[in-house]
N, C-alpha and C positions, 0 to 999 in steps of 0.2 A: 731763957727759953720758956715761953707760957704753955699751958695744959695741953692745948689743942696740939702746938709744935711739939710736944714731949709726944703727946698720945699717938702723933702723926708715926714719929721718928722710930719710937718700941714696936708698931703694926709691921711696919716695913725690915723691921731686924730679926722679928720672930712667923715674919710669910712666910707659912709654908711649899707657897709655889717657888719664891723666889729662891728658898733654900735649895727645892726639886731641880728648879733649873741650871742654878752655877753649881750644883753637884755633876747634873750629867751634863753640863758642857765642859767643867774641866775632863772627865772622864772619855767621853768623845774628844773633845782634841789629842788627847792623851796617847787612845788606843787606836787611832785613825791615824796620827803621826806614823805610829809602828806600821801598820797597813798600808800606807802609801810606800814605804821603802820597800816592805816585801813584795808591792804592786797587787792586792788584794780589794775585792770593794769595799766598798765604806761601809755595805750594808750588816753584813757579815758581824765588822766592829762594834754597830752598835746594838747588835742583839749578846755581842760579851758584853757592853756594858751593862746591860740589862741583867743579865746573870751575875753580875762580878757584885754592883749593888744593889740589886734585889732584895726582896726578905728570904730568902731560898741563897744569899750570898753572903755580904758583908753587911747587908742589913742597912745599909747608909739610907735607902727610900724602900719605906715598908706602905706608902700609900699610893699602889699601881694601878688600881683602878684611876684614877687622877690622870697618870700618863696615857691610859689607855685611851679612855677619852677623848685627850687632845690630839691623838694618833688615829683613832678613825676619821678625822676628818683629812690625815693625808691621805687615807686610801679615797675619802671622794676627791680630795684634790687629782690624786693622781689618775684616773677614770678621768675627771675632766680634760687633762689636759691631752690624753689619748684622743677624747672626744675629738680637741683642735686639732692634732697632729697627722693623723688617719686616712687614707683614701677609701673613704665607707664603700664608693662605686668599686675598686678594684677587689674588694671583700666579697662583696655582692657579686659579683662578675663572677667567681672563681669559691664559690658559696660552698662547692660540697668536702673540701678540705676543712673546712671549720665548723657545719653542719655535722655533716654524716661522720666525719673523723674523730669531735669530740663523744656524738652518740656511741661510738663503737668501744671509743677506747675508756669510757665510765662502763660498760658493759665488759668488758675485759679485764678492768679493773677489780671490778667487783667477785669475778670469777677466779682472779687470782687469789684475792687475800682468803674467798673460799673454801681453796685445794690448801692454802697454809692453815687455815683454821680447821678443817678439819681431820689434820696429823697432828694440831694441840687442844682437837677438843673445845671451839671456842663456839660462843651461844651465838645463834643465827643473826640475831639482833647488833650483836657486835661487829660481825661479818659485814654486814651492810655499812654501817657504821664507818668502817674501817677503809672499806669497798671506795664509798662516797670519798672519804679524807681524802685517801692518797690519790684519786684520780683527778685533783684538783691543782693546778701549780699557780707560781706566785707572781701575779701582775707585776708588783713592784720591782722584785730582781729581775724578771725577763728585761721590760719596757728600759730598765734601767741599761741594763746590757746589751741590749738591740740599739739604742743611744749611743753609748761607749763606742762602739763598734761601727757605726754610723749605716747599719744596713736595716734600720727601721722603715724606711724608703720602699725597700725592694722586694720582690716578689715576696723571699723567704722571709722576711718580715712582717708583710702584711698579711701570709697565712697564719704565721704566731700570734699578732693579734686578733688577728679572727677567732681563733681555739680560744684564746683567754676570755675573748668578750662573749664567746656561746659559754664559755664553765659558769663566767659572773650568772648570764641567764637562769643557767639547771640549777642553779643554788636554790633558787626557791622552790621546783618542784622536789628538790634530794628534801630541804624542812619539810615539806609537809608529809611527804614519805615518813619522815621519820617520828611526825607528829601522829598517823596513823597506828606504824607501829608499835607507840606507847599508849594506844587506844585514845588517842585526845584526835578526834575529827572535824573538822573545820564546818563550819555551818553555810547554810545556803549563801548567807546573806556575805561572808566573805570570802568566799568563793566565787562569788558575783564579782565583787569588788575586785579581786585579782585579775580575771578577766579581762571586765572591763577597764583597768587600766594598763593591761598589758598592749590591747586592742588602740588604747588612746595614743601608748607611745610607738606602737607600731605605724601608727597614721603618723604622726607626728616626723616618724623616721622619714615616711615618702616624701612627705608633704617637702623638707630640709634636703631632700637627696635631689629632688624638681628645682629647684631653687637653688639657680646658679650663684645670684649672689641675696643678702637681707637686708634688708632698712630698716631701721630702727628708725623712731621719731625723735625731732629735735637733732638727726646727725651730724652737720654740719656741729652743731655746739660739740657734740660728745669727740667728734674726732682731734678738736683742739685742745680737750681737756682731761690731760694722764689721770689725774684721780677720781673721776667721774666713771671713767671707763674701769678703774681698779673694783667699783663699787657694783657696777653693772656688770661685771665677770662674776663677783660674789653673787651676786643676788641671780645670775641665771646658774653656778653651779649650786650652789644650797639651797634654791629653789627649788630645783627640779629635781632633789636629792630628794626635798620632803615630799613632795608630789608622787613619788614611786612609794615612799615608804608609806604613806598613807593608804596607797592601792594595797600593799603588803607586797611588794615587790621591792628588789635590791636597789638603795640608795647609789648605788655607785654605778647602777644604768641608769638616774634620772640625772648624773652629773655626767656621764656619758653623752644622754643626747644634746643637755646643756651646752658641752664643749663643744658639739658640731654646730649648733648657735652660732655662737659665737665666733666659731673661725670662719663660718659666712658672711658673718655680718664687719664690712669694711672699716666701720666706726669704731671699732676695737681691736685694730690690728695690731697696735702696739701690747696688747695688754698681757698678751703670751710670757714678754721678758721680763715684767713688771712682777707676773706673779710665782718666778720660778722659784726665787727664795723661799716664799711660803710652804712649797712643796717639799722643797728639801727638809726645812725644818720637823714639818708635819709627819714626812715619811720616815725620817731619823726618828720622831718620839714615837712611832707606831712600833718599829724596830725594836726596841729599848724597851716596851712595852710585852713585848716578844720574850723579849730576853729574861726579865722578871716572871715569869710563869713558868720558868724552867726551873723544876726541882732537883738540885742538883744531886743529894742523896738517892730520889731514886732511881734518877740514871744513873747512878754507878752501881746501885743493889739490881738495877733491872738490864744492865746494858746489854744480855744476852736476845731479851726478845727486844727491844729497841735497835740493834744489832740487822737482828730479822725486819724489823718492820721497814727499815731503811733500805736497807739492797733490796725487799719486794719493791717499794716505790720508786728506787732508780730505774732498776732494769725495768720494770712494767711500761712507767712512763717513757723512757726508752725507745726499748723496742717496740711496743705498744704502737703508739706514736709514728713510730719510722715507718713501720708496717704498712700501716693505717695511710699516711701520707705519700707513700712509695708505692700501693695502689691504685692512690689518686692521677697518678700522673707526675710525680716529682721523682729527680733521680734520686739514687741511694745515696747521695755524698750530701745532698740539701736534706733529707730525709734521716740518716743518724743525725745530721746536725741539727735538724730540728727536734728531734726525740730527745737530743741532750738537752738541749735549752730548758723543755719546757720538766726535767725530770723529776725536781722538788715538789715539795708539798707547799700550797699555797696558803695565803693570811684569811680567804674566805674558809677553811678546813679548820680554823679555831672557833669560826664562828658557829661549823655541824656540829664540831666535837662539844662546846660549850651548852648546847642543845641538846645532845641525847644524854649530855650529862646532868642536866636540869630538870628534865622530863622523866629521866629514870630509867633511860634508854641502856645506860653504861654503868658500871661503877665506877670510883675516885680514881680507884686501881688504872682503870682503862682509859679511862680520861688524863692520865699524867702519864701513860702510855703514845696517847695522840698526842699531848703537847710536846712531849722531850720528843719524837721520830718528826715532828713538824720541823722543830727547830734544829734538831741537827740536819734535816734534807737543806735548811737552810744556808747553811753556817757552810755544810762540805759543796753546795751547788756549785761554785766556781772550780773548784780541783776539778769536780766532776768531767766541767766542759771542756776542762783543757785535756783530762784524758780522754774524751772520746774525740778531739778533733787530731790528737794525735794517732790513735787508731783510723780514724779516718784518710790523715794523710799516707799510713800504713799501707793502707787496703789499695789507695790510689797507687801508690807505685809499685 
C-alpha cells in the first residue's frame, strides 16, 4: 500500500462524521426496533438516542453541534415538503382558524405561564420567554402524524397546518421582542429589510396561488430526467431558504414557498418520492440532536418545576387550542382533537430559548429549564393524544 493509499485509508478510520453516523445508526435501529413493537413513533426514539449518547449520557458523541447542523436542514426539508403537499387555497379560504386562533392562543399562552410565574416569583423577562416557548408546537411530530393517520387531506388537517405555518411566521416577530427586551433594537435599515421581504414573499405567495399550473424552462428535458429534477427541488428548497434568511426572516418559510413551486410546476412531479429519504434522515438527526441537549442531571435535580412547566404546556395548548378553534366554527370532537395534536412544544422553541439565552434574556438555569420541558413535551406527545382521543370518545358516548 503507497502513502497516498495509506493516508487515504487512516482519514476514513479515524472520520469523525463517519464514526457520528454508524454510532447513531446502530443506536436508532436499535431503539426504533423496540418502538415499532411497542407501536410508538420513531420520533420519540430518536431524541432517546440523542440523550442515551450525548455528552449529558454515555458520552459516545460529545460533538452535537455537528448533528445539529445537519438536522436543521430537515426542519427546511420538512417546510418544503408541506410546501408540496398543502392546499394553500383551502387555508386561505377558512383563514381565521389559523390567523386569529394562533394570535389568541400565543396571548393566552403567555398569560398563562404569568399567573404560574407569579406564585414562584419569576422575572418578567422570563415570563415572556416562557410565554413564547410553550405556545409554540412542533411541525415535524404533527406533519408526521397527520401522515400516519392519513387525515392531512382533510379539513382538520388543513386547519393544523395552517396554526403551524402562522407560529413558523410569529417566530420572527417573538426574536425581535425578545431582542428589544434585552435592550439590543434592530436598526432602520433591518427593519426595512424584514419588511420588505416579508412583502416579497407575500407577492410571491399570490402570484403561485393565480397560477394554476408553472413552467419552467427547458421542461420537456427536465421531466424525462429524475436527477435533474432531484437537483432543481434542491436548489428551489435552499434557495429560497437563503432568500428569507437574508431578509431576516424564517428559512423554513422560504422553503415553504419553494415547495408550493414546485408542486406546481409539472416537470417535477416525480420529485416528491425521490426526496423523501432525505427528509427522513434529516429529520431523524434533528431529533437526535434534541436528544443531546438534554441534561439529564438536571432533570432529575429539577424535575418538580419541569413537572410544572409540562402540564402548563399540555393543558394550555389544549384547551387553549380547542377553545379558540371550537369558536371558530369547528365541533368540540374536531376541536379537543385538534388541541391535542398540536399540545407539545415545538423545534422553533429551541431556537427563542437559545436566543434569550445568548442575549442574556435568561440564565443557564432557565435555559436547561426550556430545553428538558421542550423535550419531554416531546418524547410524552403521543401518550398524550391517545389519552385525549380516548376522553373524547368518552364524552361522545
Amino acid at each position: 500500500m503507497n502513502k497516498l493509499s495509506q493516508s487515504l485509508f487512516l482519514s476514513i478510520q479515524v472520520d469523525p462524521i463517519l464514526s457520528v453516523l454508524v454510532i447513531l445508526s446502530i443506536g436508532i435501529i436499535l431503539i426504533s426496533f423496540i418502538f415499532k413493537l411497542l407501536k410508538q413513533p420513531y420520533i420519540v426514539a430518536y431524541i432517546l438516542v440523542g440523550a442515551l449518547m450525548g455528552p449529558h449520557g454515555l458520552r459516545l458523541i460529545t460533538n452535537e453541534s455537528l448533528i445539529s447542523d445537519i438536522g436543521s436542514f430537515g426542519l427546511v426539508l420538512l417546510l418544503f415538503f408541506i410546501g408540496m403537499e398543502i392546499s394553500l387555497p383551502k387555508i386561505i379560504a377558512n383563514w381565521k382558524i389559523p390567523v386569529l386562533g394562533t394570535l389568541i392562543q400565543v396571548i393566552f399562552s403567555v398569560i398563562a405561564v404569568w399567573i404560574v410565574g407569579y406564585l414562584f416569583q419569576w422575572k418578567f423577562n422570563h415570563i415572556i420567554v416562557l410565554g413564547f416557548v410553550i405556545s409554540l408546537s412542533s411541525s415535524a411530530i404533527v406533519i408526521s402524524y397527520l401522515q400516519d393517520k392519513k387525515v392531512i387531506d382533510s379539513n382538520l388537517g388543513q386547519n393544523i397546518v395552517g396554526i403551524l405555518l402562522v407560529q413558523d411566521i410569529l417566530v420572527v416577530p417573538m426574536l425581535i421582542m425578545l431582542n428589544y427586551l434585552a435592550g439590543e433594537t434592530l436598526s432602520l435599515y433591518e427593519i426595512g429589510k424584514q419588511i420588505f421581504g416579508g412583502l416579497l414573499i407575500l407577492m410571491l405567495t399570490i402570484w403561485v396561488l393565480k397560477k394554476k399550473e408553472i413552467r419552467l424552462p427547458f421542461g420537456g428535458h427536465i421531466r424525462k430526467d429524475h436527477e435533474i429534477q432531484v437537483f432543481i427541488a434542491f436548489a428551489f428548497c435552499f434557495g429560497f431558504s437563503l432568500l428569507t434568511s437574508f431578509f431576516g426572516l424564517s428559512s423554513a418559510l422560504g422553503a415553504f414557498v419553494g415547495g408550493m413551486i414546485v408542486s406546481k410546476a409539472k416537470e417535477t412531479a416525480w420529485v416528491h418520492t425521490s426526496l423523501h429519504a432525505f427528509r427522513i434522515v434529516f429529520v431523524a438527526l434533528f431529533f437526535v440532536s434534541v436528544g443531546m441537549l438534554i441534561d439529564l442531571d438536571f432533570l432529575t435535580e429539577n424535575i418538580k418545576f419541569v413537572s410544572i412547566m409540562v402540564l402548563l404546556a399540555f393543558v394550555t395548548n389544549t384547551f387553549i387550542n380547542a377553545i379558540i378553534v371550537r369558536f371558530l366554527g369547528e365541533n368540540w370532537k374536531d376541536s379537543l382533537y385538534t388541541g391535542a395534536i398540536l399540545a407539545q412544544i415545538g423545534e422553533f422553541s429551541f431556537i427563542l430559548g437559545a436566543t434569550a439565552y445568548f442575549i442574556g434574556l435568561v440564565s443557564e438555569n432557565t435555559y436547561q429549564l426550556i430545553v428538558s420541558t421542550i423535550s419531554v413535551t416531546l418524547i410524552i406527545s403521543p401518550i398524550w393524544i391517545v389519552i385525549m382521543r380516548k376522553i373524547i370518545a368518552a364524552i361522545r358516548q
